[in-house]
Structures are given as structure tokens and as C-alpha cells.
N, C-alpha and C positions, 0 to 999 in steps of 0.2 A: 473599583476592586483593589483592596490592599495587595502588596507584595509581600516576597516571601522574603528573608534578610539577602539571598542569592541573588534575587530577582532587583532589589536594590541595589547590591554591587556592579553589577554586569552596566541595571539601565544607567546607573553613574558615570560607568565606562565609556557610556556610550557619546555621555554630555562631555567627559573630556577627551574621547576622539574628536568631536564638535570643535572644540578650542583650540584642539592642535591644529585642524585641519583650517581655522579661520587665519592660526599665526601662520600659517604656511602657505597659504594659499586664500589672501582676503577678500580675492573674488568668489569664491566657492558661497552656493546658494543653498542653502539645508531645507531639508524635507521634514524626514521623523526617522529619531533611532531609538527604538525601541527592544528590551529585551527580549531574548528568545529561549528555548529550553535547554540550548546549547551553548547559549553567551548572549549578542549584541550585534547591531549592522548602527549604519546610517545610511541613508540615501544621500545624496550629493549631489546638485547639480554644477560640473565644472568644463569650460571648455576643456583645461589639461586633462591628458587619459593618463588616469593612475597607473602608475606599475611598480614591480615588488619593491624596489628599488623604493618607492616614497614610501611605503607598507613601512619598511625600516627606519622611515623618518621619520614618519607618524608617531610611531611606537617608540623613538626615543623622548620625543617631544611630548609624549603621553609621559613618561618616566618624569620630563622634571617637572610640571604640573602637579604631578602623585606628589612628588617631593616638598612641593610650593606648601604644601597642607592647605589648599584652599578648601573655604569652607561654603557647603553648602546650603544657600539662601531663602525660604521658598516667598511670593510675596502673591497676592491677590489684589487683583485689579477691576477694575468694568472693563467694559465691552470696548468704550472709546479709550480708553488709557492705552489695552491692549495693542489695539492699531495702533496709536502712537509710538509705542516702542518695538512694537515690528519695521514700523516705515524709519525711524530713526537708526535703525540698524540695518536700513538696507536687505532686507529677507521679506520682501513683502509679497514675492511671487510665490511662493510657497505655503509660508506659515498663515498669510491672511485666508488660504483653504482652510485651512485645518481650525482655523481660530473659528470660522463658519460651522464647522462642525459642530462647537461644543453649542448643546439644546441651549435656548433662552430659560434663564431663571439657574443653571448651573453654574459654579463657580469659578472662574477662570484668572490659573496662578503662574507666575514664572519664575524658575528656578534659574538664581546666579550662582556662578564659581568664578573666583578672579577676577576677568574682564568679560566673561559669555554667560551671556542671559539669553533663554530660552523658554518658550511657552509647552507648558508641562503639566500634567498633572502631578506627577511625583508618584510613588515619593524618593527618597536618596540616603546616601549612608551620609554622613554629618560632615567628614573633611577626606579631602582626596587620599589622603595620606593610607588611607585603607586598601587602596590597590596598588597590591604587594604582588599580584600575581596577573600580568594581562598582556596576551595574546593576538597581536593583527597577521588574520590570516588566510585573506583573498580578497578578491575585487570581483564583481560581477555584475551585470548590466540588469535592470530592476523600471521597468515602466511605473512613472509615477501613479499610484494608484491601485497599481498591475490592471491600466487600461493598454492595450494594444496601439491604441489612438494618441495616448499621450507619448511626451518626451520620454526618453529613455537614460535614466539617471544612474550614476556611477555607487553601487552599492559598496561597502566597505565590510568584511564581515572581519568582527574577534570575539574574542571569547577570556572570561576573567574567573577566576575561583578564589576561596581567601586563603588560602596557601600555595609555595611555590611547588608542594610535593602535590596536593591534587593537579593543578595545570600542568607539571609533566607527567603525570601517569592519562593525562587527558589527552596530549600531544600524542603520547607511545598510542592510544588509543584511537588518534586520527590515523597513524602512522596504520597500524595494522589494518584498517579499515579501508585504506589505498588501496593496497595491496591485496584484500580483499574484494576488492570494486567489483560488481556482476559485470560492467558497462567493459573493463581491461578486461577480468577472463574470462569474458563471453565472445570476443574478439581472439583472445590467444587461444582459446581452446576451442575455436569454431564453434559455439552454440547455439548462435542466434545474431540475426543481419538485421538495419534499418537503412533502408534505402530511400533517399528524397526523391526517386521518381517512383516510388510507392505512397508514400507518405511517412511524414512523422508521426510516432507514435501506432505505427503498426508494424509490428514482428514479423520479419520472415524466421521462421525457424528451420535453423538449417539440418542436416542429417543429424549429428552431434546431437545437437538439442531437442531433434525430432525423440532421438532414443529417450532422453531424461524423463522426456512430458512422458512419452507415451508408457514408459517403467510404473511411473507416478498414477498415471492412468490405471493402466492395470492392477495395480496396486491397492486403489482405492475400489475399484469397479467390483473386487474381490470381498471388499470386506462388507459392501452395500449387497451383495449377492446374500451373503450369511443373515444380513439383518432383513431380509424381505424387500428391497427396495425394486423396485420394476422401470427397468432402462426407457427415456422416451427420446425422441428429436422432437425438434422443431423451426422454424425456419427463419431467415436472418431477418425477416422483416415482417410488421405486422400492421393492419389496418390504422388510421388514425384513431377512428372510433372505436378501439379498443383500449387505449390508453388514454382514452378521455373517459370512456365506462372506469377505468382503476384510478382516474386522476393525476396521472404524471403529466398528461400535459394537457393544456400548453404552460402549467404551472412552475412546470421545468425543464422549459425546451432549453436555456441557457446551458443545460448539461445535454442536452440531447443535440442530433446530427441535424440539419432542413428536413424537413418533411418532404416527399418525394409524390408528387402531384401528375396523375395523368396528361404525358404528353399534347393530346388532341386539346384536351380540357385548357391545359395550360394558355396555348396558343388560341382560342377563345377570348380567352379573361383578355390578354394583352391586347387583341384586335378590338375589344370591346371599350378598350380606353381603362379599364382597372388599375386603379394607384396600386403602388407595394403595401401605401398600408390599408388599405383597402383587403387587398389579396391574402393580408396578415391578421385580420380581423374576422373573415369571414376563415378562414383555416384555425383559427382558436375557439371557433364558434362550436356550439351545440346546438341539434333538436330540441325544439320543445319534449319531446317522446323520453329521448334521455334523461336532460333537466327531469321532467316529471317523476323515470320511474327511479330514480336515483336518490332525492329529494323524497320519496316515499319510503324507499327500503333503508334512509338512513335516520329517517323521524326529524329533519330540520331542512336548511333550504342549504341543501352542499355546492350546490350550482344557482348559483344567482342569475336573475332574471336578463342581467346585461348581458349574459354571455350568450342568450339563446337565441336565433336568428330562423325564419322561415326555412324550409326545406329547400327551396330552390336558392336559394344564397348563398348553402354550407358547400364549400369546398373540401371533399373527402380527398384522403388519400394514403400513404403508408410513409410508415417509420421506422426504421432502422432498428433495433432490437435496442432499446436500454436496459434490458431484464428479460427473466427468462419466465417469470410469476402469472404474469398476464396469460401464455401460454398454455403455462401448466395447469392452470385454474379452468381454462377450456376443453382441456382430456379431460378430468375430474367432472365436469359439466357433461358432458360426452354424453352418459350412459346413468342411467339411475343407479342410486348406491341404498344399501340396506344398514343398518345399524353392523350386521355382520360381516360385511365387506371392507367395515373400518379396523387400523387405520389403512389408508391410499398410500403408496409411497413413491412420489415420481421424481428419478435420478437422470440429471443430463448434464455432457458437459458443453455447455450450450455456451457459442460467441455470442455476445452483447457489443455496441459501441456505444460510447459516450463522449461526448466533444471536451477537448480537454484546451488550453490556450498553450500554445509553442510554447512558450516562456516558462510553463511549469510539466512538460515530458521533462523525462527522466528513466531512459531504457527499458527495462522492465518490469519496475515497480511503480511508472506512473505515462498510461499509455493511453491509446481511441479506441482499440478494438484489444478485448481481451476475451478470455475463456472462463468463466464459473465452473466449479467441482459443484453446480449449483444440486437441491433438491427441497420438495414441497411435501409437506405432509398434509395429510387431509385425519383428523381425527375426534373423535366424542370429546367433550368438557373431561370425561372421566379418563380417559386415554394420556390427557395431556401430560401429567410429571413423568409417566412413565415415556412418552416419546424422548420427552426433552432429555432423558437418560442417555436413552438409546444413543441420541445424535452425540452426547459431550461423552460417551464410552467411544464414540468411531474418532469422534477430534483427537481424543486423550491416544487410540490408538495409532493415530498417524502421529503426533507431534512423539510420542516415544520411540515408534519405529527410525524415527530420522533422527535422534538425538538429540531433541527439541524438550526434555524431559526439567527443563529449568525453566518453569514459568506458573504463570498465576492468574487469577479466575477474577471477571468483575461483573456484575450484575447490576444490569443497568432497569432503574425503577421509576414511578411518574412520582415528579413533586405532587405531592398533595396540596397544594396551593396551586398550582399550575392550572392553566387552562388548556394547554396544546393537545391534551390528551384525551383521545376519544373513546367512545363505547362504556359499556356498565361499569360502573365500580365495581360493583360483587364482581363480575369477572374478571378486573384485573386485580384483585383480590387473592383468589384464587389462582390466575396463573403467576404474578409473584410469589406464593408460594409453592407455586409448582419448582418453581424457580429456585427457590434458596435450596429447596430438600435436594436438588436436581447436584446443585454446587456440592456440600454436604457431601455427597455422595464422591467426591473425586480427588479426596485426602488432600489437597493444596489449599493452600489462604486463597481465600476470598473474599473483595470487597462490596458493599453495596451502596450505589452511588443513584439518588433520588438525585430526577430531573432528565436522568443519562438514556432512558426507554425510548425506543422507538414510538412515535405518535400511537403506535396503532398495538404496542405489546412490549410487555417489557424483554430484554435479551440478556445473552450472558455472552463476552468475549474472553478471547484466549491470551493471553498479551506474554510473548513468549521472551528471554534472556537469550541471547547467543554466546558463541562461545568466548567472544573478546565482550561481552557485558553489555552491549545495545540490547534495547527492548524493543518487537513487534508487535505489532496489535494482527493477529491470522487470522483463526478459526471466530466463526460468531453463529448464535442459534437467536434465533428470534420469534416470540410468540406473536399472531398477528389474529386480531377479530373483527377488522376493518374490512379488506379485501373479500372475504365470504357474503359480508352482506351488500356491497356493492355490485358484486354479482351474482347475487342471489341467490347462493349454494345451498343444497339442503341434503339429507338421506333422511331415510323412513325408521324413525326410531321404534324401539321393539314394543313402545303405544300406538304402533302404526301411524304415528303423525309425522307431518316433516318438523325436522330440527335442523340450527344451524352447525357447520362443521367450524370448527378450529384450524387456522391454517399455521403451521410451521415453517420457517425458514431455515436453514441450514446450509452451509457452506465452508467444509475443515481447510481447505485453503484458502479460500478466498475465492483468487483467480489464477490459471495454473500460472501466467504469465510473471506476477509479482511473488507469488510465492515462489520458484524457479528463481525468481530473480536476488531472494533471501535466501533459497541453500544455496547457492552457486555462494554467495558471501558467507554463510553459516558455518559451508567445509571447506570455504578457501578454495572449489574447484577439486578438492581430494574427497572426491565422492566415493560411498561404500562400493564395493566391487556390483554389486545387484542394478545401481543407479551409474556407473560409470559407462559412457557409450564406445570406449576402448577400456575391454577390461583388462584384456592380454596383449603383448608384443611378444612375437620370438624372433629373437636378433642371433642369426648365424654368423660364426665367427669368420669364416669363408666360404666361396663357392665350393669350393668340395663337400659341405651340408647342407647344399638348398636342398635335394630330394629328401634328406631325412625332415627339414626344415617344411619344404611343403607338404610331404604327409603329413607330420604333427597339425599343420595349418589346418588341414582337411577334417582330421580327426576332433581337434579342440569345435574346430566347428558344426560337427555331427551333434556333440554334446551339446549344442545352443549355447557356447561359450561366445561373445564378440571377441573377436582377435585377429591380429592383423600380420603380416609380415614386413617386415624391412631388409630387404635385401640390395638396397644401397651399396656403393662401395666404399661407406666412411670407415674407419678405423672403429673398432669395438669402443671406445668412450667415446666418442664421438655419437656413435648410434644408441648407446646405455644415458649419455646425457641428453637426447634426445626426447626419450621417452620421460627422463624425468621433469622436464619440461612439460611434457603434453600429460603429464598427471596420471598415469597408466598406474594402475595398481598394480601389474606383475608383468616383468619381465623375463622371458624363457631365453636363456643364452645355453647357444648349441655349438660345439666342439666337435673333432672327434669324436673323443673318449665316449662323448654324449649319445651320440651316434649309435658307437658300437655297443655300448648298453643299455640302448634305449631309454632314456633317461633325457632327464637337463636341468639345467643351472640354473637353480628360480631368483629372482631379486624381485623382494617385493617393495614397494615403497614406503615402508613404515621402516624398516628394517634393514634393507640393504639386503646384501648376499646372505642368502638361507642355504649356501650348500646344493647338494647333489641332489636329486631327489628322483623317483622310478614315472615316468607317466601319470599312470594309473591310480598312483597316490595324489601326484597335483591337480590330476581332472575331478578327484571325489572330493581332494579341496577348496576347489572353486564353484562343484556343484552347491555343497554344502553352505558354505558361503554365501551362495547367492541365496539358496532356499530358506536359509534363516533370518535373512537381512541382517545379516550383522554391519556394527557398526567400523569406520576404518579404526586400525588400532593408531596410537597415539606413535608419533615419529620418533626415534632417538632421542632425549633430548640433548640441548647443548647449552651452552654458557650464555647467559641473559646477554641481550644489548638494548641498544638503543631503540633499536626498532623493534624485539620481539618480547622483549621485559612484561611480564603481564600488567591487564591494567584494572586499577583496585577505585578506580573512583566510580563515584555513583552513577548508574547508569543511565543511558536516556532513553525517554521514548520518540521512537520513530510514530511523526503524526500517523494515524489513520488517515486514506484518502478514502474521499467519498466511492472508490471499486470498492470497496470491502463493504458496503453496508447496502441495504437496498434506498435508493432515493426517498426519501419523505413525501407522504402525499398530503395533497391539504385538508 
């Protein structure tokens, strides 16, 4: 795969962190530094532990390299040559992996600069002297391979641009993105806990954050109500045999939790002398009954004959929820459906878990147990453009309502060369162009990228801008013709025959957990007043106004206002900086004066001190407020610095994890 002239700079960078870090340290063992969307790492294996302090050596030592103008060499070897000049350089514990890797019959080259020669495909910018702009900017520990099992290697990450004005407006842009961190003001502003005698990678969500989701929650529950959608549950765990009827496993237990095996049953197998993998092969097992009728309803052999084991062999049992699909496809099943009944619309915000490796959680946007804003449509061939409307009208309305109104549409379609892709042509046909009319319809650019469909239909994602210029991949709608006939769905079409349904996926956050975990960094934690879980403080300026103080408390809170008091003994800045700390949208400071005319001193946090104002006026403006979702107004502003300067370089995309999509089935 060629690079992009970027992607050459950066992986350059990477080869001359490589050479600094041999002149500095020529016991260091090298892995692969590869570029990223973001810049460059390298793996490293070194007894010394890096720290910032060598970050800055590195990186001057990079500088006089840049300077050297060394020029980039590329050369092609065999296979034995290769290993000779791995083993002559002493890097033979690493790179003769990686030399393994490359297939027989493929070409295998190595790229010098100066004195470091490296096994590479390339390709490179021509002389160092090109990096004019580069960046070392952390260390972090990186299991060779990202095996759990293997060593655990000294990662180096930077980042390079070909000018020195994008790499500082890319710093300003790391800078605000600190500061932004969900992982910091999810901590300072109480909204969410991870606990190791819970586990990693599952949220406790505390009061604070309890408010956000469940705002969000209702929020959305509101707008599924308008569109016809019919609220369901379902429960955290589900038979094996029902995720081997959909195919997720055991083809991707590696994403999924153990299977949970009847206790008696268990103790059985072990007294009976059963290997593990024994015990592991007969729990990946199918019926003949399955194999058969799955292999029928799909017109090919979906379940091969090695997987099928007699009935008395299969060990059944349950699984953890990795989806909510399988579920919902069972209500749908439930009851006979008529042609007039379509479409079905089943809404839940249903926990999933999926096993994720320590090494890559990441608070709340990459965790075990999260929440889906999940829902299934069940609907005719003829239904379909107009569902997939429906669903990218509720996305478009949640990403506007949150100020998420900067982003752009991709439509992902099957290569026509491709073979991964199942079901009739004609019908994917057809739902691709259910699909572009669907895009079309929502006035933003849109791309369409053959290869990018989901095996089983093609989808459309939402890949949203925030407001310091990162790109999300959120909302996603997926057309799916696979799952209806592996479970055999039908209704009575208006020829009285049965026909198959069309299943839709849909999901405008994702998972509440990761999404959550994007506003909290979207609005910096200065969430609109509707989403804030302290919306008001009123900060009396002495005890002689707590009665008027805690009436107003009483009162704001009749109104379904959240609000709280502070009746502390600090000093009024003391208690006004306080609140601005904890991100409160409006503070009510009470006096006297305030007192005796019923009244108080609103400070709102956009604005500072707004003056005097009656009651009755501020409660219809924070109803109001709340009722419209409005969004926060924009802060004073002030004189650019270092850290709050905006940032104009190109943006990036934050990868998609595999939460946001439904797993692949074979």
C-alpha cells in the first residue's frame, strides 16, 4: 500500500528516532515504527526506562540527523541476505519476526540513512533534511505484538508535519485536548468511577453522571416515541445456541467474555478426565439439527461439517450479551407479523459486554461493559429507503441538538470484486441505493467508499468535527439481509405468502458510555444547562440569608430545577470560584438587598455577573432554557495564548472501535 507524502514524513521520522536512539543508547533492541494518523511511535526494547528528560535528547539528536541531510537508501535483498544483515547488526531478536512475516515470493527491502539500516517496506521522503517540524511526545509501555504474553516494550510516541506552523497549532491542539480529557473531568466533576475491585473497563456511574446519561436517555426515548419505535428489555445473558444460530460465535469469542457453563455440568466434564481443549471444542460445537437448518436457509454449507458433534458431546450454555440483535430478532419471532404490521420497531438501551485487553481500555470511550442507544427495524424491500431516512433524521437530530452540527456522512458499499459479501446482488443493489437517496436527503457531503459495508449490508456513518477540530466516527445505520435468514423471519405478505423481512440496525450514539465520554470533551464539561447535573448554586452571602436562601432552594426545586446550596463558611470568591470550578451554569448570590426584594444576583458562566434580576424571571429562564435545549453560549472571550489559540490544522480521525459497529459474522 503506497503512502500519502505525510505518511512518508512522519514514517521517516520514525527511522530517524531509530538512529538517535541507537547513538544513544546502542544497546536498544528495535521492533517496528510505523506511522500513524497522528504522527509516528517506535517500539523499543531497552533495559534503561525512558523518561522525558531522554524525550529531549532524542529529539535534539533527531535535529542534527535532520541537519546531516542524510539521504534515504532503499535496497532489496533475499531472504538470506536479509538475515545476514539483521544478525550483523545485532537486532535479530526482533526484526527476524517481522522478516518471517513478509509471504514467500514478496520482495524484501532495506532502507538506510547514514549509519541505520532497517528492514522496511517504505517508502521515505529522499533526505532528512525534510524534517523541519518534529515532535517527541511520550513514552508508553506497548506489548510486543499487543500479546499480553509477550515482553513489554518501551514505546516512544512523536509526531512530524512539514511546517513549523502546522506542528504548533497541532501541539495547541494536543494542549486543549488535555484539558479537555473526559478521563480529568470526569474525575473533577464527579461523573463517573473505575474501580479495580470492579473491574477495568466497567463504569460505575456516579450521581453526577447518573444525571448526564439519563438526560440523554430521555432525550432520545422522546424522539423514538414520535417516530413509532416500541421500547423493549432484554436480559444480560443469552443461550450459546443462539449466538451460534447468528454466528458470532465461537467465530469471535476473542471479542467476547468465557462462556458460562452449568455449574453440575461443569464439575462432570472435570471428574470425567476432559482436557480444556477438549471442553473448548465441544463448546464451539454445533448440532447436526443447526448445521442442517442453517446450511439450508442459507443455500451453501455456512457451518462446515468439522464443527458438528453428536448431541450428547455439545456442551451448551450462556453468554454474556455482545449485542443486543440476537434478542431482538426473538420478539420479532415472537408472534406472526402481517405485511401491515410492518415496519417493527424495537428500541432498547440495552448493556452488551465484550472483552476488550487492559492494555487498550481507555475510560470511557473504550471499555467491557457498555450501553447501546441500540434499535432493530423489521421492514418490506419496499419500506427500506424510507426507514433508513427515518433513522439518519433521529441521528441528524441528536448530533444538532448537542452542537455536533459540524460533521459529514460516509456510505459504506461492497467491492464488486470482493467476495466477503453476502446475499443477492439485486438486493444489495437496491439497498445501496436506498442508501445514497437516504444520504442525499441530509444537505452535507457525503462520501462512498466501496469495500467499507458491513458483510451482511451496506451502512451509512456519521463522523462528526468537534469543536478544537478532532473527528468522531458516532452515529451508524446499517442495512442487514443476512440475520433474517438465518433465523428464519418471515410475515405474510399482502399474496398471503410468507416473505423475507429486512433487518435495520441503528444506533445515533453508539454507546451511551463513549459517547458521554465525547461530550464531556466536546463541551469541555460546560454542558448546556438541560444536560448539566448541577445546574444552579445559590451562594448566600451570610447566615443572616440562609432562610431566604433555603426557600429560594425549595422553590427552584418545585420547578424541577437541579440546584444545590452552599452554605459553607468560605468568603463569597472563595464560594463564586468554587462553583466555577465545578462548571455550574448559574450561580444565585443572595444579599440582603436580595432578600428584601425578592430577588438575586444571577452569574452565569458564560458571562460573569448579569446584574439583579426578580425570581420569577430567572426560574422562566432556566425553564425555558432547559425546554429548548439550548446550546451554552460562547464564554467572554480573551487574548489568544499558548494554550487556548485555536487550532487550524487538519483534523484527525479518532479510529472507530469495534463498540460502535455490530461484530462481523462469518
Amino acid at each position: 500500500m503506497s503512502m500519502t507524502p505525510l505518511e512518508e514524513l512522519r514514517h521517516s521520522a520514525s527511522h530517524v528516532l531509530a538512529t538517535a536512539v541507537l547513538r544513544l543508547f546502542p544497546d536498544a533492541k528495535l521492533d517496528i515504527g510505523p506511522p500513524t494518523d497522528t504522527g509516528f511511535y517506535y517500539d523499543i526494547d531497552l533495559e534503561h526506562k525512558l523518561t522525558a528528560d531522554d524525550l529531549v535528547k532524542l529529539e535534539a539528536e533527531m535535529k542534527k540527523i535532520a541537519e546531516e541531510n542524510q539521504r534515504f537508501d532503499r535496497k532489496e535483498v533475499s531472504r538470506e541476505e536479509a538475515i545476514e544483515i539483521i544478525k550483523s547488526r545485532g537486532q535479530e531478536r526482533y526484526k527476524l519476526g517481522r522478516l518471517a512475516d513478509i509471504p514467500e515470493g514478496e520482495k524484501i527491502s532495506f532502507y538506510t540513512n547514514g549509519e541505520f539500516t532497517d528492514l522496511c517496506a517504505g517508502s521515505h521522503i529522499r533526505y532528512t533534511a525534510k524534517l523541519k517540524a518534529v515532535k517527541l511526545l511520550s513514552i508508553a509501555g506497548a506489548y510486543h505484538r499487543g500479546d499480553e504474553t509477550n515482553k513489554q516494550l518501551q514505546r516512544i510516541y512523536g509526531t512530524a508535519f512539514p511546517t513549523k506552523e502546522e506542528l504548533a497549532n497541532y501541539l495547541t491542539q494536543l494542549e486543549q485536548a488535555k484539558l479537555r480529557d473526559h478521563r480529568k473531568l470526569g474525575r473533577e466533576l464527579k461523573l463517573f468511577h473505575i474501580d479495580e475491585d470492579v473491574g477495568q473497563g466497567l463504569i460505575l456511574w456516579t450521581p453526577n453522571g447518573s444525571i448526564l446519561r439519563q438526560q440523554l436517555q430521555d432525550f432520545i426515548s422522546g424522539e423514538l416515541r414520535k417516530q413509532g419505535y416500541s421500547q423493549v428489555f432484554t436480559p444480560h445473558i443469552g443461550r450459546l445456541s443462539l449466538y451460534k444460530t447468528s454466528g458470532h460465535f465461537p467465530y469471535y469469542k476473542d471479542s467476547q467474555f468465557p462462556p458460562v457453563v452449568e455449574r453440575d455440568f461443569l464439575d462432570q466434564l472435570i471428574s470425567s478426565g476432559c482436557s480444556c481443549a477438549e471442553m473448548s471444542n465441544r463448546i464451539d460445537a454445533v448440532s447436526a439439527h443447526l448445521a442442517e437448518k442453517v446450511n439450508k436457509l442459507t443455500g451453501k454449507e455456512t457451518i462446515t461439517k468439522d464443527r458438528v458433534l453428536p448431541d450428547d458431546q455439545l456442551i451448551d450454555g450462556f453468554l454474556l450479551k455482545p449485542m443486543n440483535c440476537p434478542h431482538h430478532i426473538k420478539i420479532f419471532a415472537s408472534q406472526p407479523h402481517s405485511y401491515r404490521d410492518l415496519p417493527v420497531r424495537l428500541a432498547e438501551f440495552g448493556t452488551v459486554y465484550r472483552w476488550e485487553q487492559s492494555g487498550e481500555l481507555n475510560g470511557m470511550t473504550r471499555v467491557r461493559g457498555f450501553t447501546q442507544d441500540d434499535a432493530h427495524l423489521f421492514c418490506t424491500p419496499e419500506q427500506v429507503q424510507a426507514e433508513i431516512m427515518g433513522c439518519l433524521s433521529l441521528v441528524k437530530t441528536v448530533l444538532t441538538t448537542l452542537g455536533m452540527s459540524d460533521y459529514r456522512v460516509r456510505v459504506g458499499l461492497r467491492d464488486p470484486d470482493g467476495n466477503k459479501f453476502a446475499g443477492d446482488p439485486e438486493k444489495w443493489d437496491l439497498a445501496e441505493a436506498a442508501c445514497r437517496e437516504a444520504a442525499k436527503t441530509l444537505g452535507v457531503p457525503f462520501t462512498e467508499e466501496p469495500g467499507e459495508a458491513a458483510f451482511y449490508g451496506p451502512k451509512i456513518d456519521f463522523v462528526i468535527k468537534d469543536v478544537i477540530g478532532r473527528e468522531w466516527q458516532l452515529g451508524t445505520v446499517q442495512v442487514d439481509y443476512v440475520l433474517p435468514v438465518r433465523f428464519d423471519l418471515s410475515y405474510v405478505g399482502a399474496d398471503n405468502v410468507a416473505h423475507r423481512p429486512v433487518m435495520i440496525h441503528r444506533a445515533p450514539f453508539g454507546s451511551m458510555e463513549r459517547f458521554c465520554g465525547v461530550l464531556i470533551e466536546h463541551f469541555g464539561g460546560d454542558f448546556p444547562l438541560w444536560l448539566a447535573p448541577e445546574q444552579v448554586r445559590i451562594v448566600p452571602i451570610s447566615d443572616k440569608v440562609i432562610d431566604y436562601a433555603k426557600a429560594l432552594h425549595t422553590q427552584l426545586l418545585a420547578a424541577d430545577i437541579r440546584v444545590t446550596l452552599d452554605n459553607h463558611s468560605d468568603k463569597l470568591g472563595a464560594k463564586i470560584r468554587r462553583a466555577e470550578i465545578d462548571k455550574v451554569p448559574y450561580t444565585l448570590v443572595l444579599g440582603q438587598k436580595e432578600a428584601e426584594a425578592q430577588s438575586v444576583s444571577v452569574r452565569s458562566r458564560a458571562k460573569g455577573d448579569e446584574g439583579v434580576l426578580k425570581i420569577e424571571d430567572v426560574i422562566a429562564r432556566f425553564k425555558h432554557e432547559v425546554a429548548t435545549r439550548a446550546l451554552p453560549e460562547k464564554k467572554v472571550s480573551v487574548a489568544p495564548t499558548a494554550t487556548n489559540a485555536p487550532a487550524e490544522n487538519k483534523p484527525k480521525l479518532e479510529k472507530r472501535d469495534w463498540q460502535d459497529k455490530e461484530i462481523p459474522l462469518p
